[in-house]
N, C-alpha and C positions, 0 to 999 in steps of 0.2 A: 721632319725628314723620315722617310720612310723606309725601315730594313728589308731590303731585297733580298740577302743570302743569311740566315738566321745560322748557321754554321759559321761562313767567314766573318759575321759579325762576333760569334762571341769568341771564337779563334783567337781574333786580331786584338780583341781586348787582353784575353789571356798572353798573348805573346808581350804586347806591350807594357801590363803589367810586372809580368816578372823578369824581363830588358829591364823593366825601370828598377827593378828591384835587386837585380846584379850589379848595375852602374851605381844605385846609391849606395851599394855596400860595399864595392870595391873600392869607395872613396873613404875607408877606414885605412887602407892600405895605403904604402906608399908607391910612388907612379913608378919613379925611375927616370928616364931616356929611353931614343930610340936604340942609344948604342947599346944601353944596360937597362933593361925593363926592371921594373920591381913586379911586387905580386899582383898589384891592384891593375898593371899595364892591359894584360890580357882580360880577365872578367871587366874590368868597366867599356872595352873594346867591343867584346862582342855584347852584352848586354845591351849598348848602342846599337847594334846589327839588328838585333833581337826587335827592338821597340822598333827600329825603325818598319821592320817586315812586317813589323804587328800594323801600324801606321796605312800600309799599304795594301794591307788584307781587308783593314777596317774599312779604305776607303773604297777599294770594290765590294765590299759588303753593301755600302750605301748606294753605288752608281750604278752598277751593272746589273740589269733584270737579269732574273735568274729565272727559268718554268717550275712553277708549282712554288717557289718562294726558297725553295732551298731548308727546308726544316728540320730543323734540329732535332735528333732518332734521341730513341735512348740513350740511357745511360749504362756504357758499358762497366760496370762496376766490378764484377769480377776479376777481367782482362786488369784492370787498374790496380784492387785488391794485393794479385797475384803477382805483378811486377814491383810495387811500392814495397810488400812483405821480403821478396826474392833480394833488390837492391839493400833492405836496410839486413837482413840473414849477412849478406855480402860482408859489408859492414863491420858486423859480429862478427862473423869465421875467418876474415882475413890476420889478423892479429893473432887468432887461437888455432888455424888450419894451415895460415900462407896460403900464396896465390895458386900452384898449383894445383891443390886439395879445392879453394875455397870458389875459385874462377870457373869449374865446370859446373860446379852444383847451382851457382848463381846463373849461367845457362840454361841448366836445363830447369830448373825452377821457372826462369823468365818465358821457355818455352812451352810452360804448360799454361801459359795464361792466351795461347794461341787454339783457335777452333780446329785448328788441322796439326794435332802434333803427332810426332814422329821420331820413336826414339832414336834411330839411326842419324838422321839432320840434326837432332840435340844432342847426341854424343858426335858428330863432325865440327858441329859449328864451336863445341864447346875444345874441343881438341886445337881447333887451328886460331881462335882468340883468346885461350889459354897460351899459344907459342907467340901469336902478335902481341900478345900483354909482355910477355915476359922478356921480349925483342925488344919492345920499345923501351920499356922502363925500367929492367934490373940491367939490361944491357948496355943500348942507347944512353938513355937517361943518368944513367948510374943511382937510380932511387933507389935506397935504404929498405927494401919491402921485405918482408918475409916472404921466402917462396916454399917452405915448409914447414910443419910446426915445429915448436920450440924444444930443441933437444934431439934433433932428427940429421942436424947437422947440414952440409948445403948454402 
């Protein structure tokens, strides 16, 4: 069989692998009900999504002519670098900064792993998902997060 789209082919493998690999880890958890989900309800859910999309990127990878084959560019390594570094930073400062302090810098971090940044759009974007974080989950949610450091009160 022959790869027409060398992008959606290794996409859809990537996708379906780590679907597969949220469904098998969620199944350490317990399920729940529809009425009362436990933890494992939602990640082995989407994980399922997940493989499945991957499933169906693989297959037009394989069926659908693509012009010129679809080729797989470089590897953007930096752009990757700069986000993996940003997220696990995240990570560390939330515990020792709270969300307030620790959610713009993770921002504007992730926005330097972009060819076109702009620190005006990285202090917006980081301003108005710093107030959506804090809506949904100290609010909404009522999670237990630090939203300041320790000793700052809040």
């Amino acid at each position: 069989m022959k790869i027409k789209s060398q992008k959606d082919f290794w996409s859809g493998l990537l996708f379906i692998g780590a679907g597969t690999a949220f469904a098998w880890g969620a199944t350490h958890y317990r399920f729940g009900s529809s009425a009362q989900p436990g933890p494992a309800y939602f990640p082995f859910g989407l994980g399922l999504l997940l493989a499945l999309l991957g499933g169906i990127v693989l297959f037009k990878a394989l069926t659908l002519e693509v012009e010129g084959g679809d080729r797989f560019g470089r590897w953007a390594l930096r752009p990757w670098l700069v986000t993996v570094a940003a997220v696990a930073g995240f990570g560390w400062l939330l515990p020792r900064l709270g969300l307030i302090i620790a959610m713009p810098m993770l921002v504007a971090a992730s926005a330097l792993a972009g060819d076109e940044f702009r620190w005006q759009e990285a202090l917006i974007n980081a301003a108005v998902l710093t107030l959506a974080c804090w809506a949904i989950f100290a609010l909404g949610l009522k999670l237990a997060l630090p939203l300041w450091p320790p000793g700052w009160g809040g």
